[in-house]
C-alpha positions in Angstrom: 72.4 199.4 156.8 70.2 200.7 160.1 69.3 197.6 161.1 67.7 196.6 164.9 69.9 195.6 166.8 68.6 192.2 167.2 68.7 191.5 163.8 72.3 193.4 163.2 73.9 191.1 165.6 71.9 188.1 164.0 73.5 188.8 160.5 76.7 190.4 161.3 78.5 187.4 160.8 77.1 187.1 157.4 78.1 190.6 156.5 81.7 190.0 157.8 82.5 186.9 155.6 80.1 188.4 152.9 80.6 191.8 153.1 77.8 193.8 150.8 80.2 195.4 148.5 81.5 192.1 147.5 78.3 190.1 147.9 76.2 189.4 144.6 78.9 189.3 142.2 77.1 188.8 139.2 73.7 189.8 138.2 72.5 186.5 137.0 74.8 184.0 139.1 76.6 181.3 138.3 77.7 180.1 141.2 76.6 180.6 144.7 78.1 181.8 147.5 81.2 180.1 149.2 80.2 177.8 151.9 81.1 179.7 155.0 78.5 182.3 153.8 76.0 179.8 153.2 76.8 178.2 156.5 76.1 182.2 157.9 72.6 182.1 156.2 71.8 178.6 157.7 72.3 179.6 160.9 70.6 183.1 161.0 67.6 181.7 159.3 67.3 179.1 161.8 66.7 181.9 164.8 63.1 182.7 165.9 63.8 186.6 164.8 64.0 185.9 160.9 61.2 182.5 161.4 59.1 185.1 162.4 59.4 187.0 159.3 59.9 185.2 156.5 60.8 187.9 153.9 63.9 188.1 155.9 64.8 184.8 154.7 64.1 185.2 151.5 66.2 187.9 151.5 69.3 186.2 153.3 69.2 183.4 150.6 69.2 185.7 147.9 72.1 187.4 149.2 73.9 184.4 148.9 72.7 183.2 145.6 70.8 180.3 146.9 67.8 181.2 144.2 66.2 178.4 144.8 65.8 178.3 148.6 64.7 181.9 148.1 62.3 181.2 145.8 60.5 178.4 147.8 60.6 180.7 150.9 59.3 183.9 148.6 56.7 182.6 146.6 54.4 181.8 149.8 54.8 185.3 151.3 51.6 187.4 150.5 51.4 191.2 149.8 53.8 193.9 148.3 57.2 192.9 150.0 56.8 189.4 149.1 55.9 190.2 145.9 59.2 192.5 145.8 61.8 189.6 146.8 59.9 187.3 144.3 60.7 189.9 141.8 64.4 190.3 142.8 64.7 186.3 142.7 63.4 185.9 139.0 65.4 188.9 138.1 68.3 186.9 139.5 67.5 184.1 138.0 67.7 185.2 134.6 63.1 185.1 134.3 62.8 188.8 133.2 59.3 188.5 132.3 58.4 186.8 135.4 60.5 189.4 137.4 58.3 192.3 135.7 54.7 190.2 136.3 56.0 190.3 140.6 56.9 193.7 140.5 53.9 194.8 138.8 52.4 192.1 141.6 53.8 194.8 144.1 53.0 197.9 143.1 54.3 201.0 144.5 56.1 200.1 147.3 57.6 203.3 149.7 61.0 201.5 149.8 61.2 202.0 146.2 60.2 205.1 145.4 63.7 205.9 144.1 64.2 203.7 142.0 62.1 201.6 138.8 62.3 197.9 139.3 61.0 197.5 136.0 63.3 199.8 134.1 66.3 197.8 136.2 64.9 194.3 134.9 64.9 195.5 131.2 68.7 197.3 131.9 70.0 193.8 133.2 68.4 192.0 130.6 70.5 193.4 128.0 73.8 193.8 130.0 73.8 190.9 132.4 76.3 188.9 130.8 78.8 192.0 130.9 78.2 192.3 134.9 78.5 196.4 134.8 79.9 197.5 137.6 77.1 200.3 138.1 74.5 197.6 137.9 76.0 195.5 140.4 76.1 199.0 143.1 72.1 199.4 142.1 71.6 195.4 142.7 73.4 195.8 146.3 71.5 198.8 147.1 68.1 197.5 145.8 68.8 194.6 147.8 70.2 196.4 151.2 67.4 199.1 151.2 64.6 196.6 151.1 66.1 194.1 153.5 66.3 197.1 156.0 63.4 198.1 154.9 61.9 194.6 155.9 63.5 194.1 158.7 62.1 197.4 160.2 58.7 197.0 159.3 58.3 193.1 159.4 57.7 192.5 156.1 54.4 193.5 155.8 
């Protein structure tokens, strides 16, 4: 990821306990996170950078399977990027429909414009349980490309 540097240095020791390729191991967790990566989270979300942008947050919980902390921090952030993580959280959650009503919610969004949320809600719907490995890359990808994205625009 091109994140600033700020941010980069905030997270990176998130990234090295949690690295991306590993992180988000299912599609619809089970279980969250291990403890030190939570721990990672608490501590990065606690710094003035990400307070300041809440979307980052959201995003950091996610990556972590904390759903529910993501969910609280998403479902108060207005516009298309809030919209987006709210999307990726009910997705997550195993709440297609509801994942589909917040991506409609953000429309087209520039950081998507390579891919169809919508299609990806309806392919993990019917393969979730299976975890397929390709679906896991697209989930890590969708994720890192709209936390970058986020991070360089502030979430608007």
């Amino acid at each position: 990821m091109n994140l600033p540097e700020p941010l980069a240095v905030l997270t990176g020791p998130l990234f090295d306990v949690l690295p991306l390729d590993v992180a988000m191991p299912e599609l619809v967790p089970t279980r969250k996170a291990g403890q030190v990566a939570v721990d990672a989270v608490s501590k990065a979300v606690s710094d003035p950078l990400i307070r300041e942008n809440p979307a980052l947050a959201a995003a950091l919980w996610l990556y972590v399977d904390e759903l529910d902390r993501s969910h609280t921090i998403s479902q108060g952030i207005s516009g298309p990027i809030g919209a987006a993580w709210h999307g990726i959280m009910h997705r997550r959650e195993g709440d297609f429909w509801n994942s589909k009503y917040w991506f409609r919610q953000a429309g087209k969004i520039e950081v998507f414009s390579q891919m169809d949320p919508s299609g990806f809600v309806d392919r993990v719907e019917q393969t979730y349980r299976d975890n397929p490995s390709d679906l896991l890359a697209y989930q890590r990808r969708e994720w890192a490309s709209l936390f970058e994205w986020t991070a360089i625009n502030g979430g608007i």
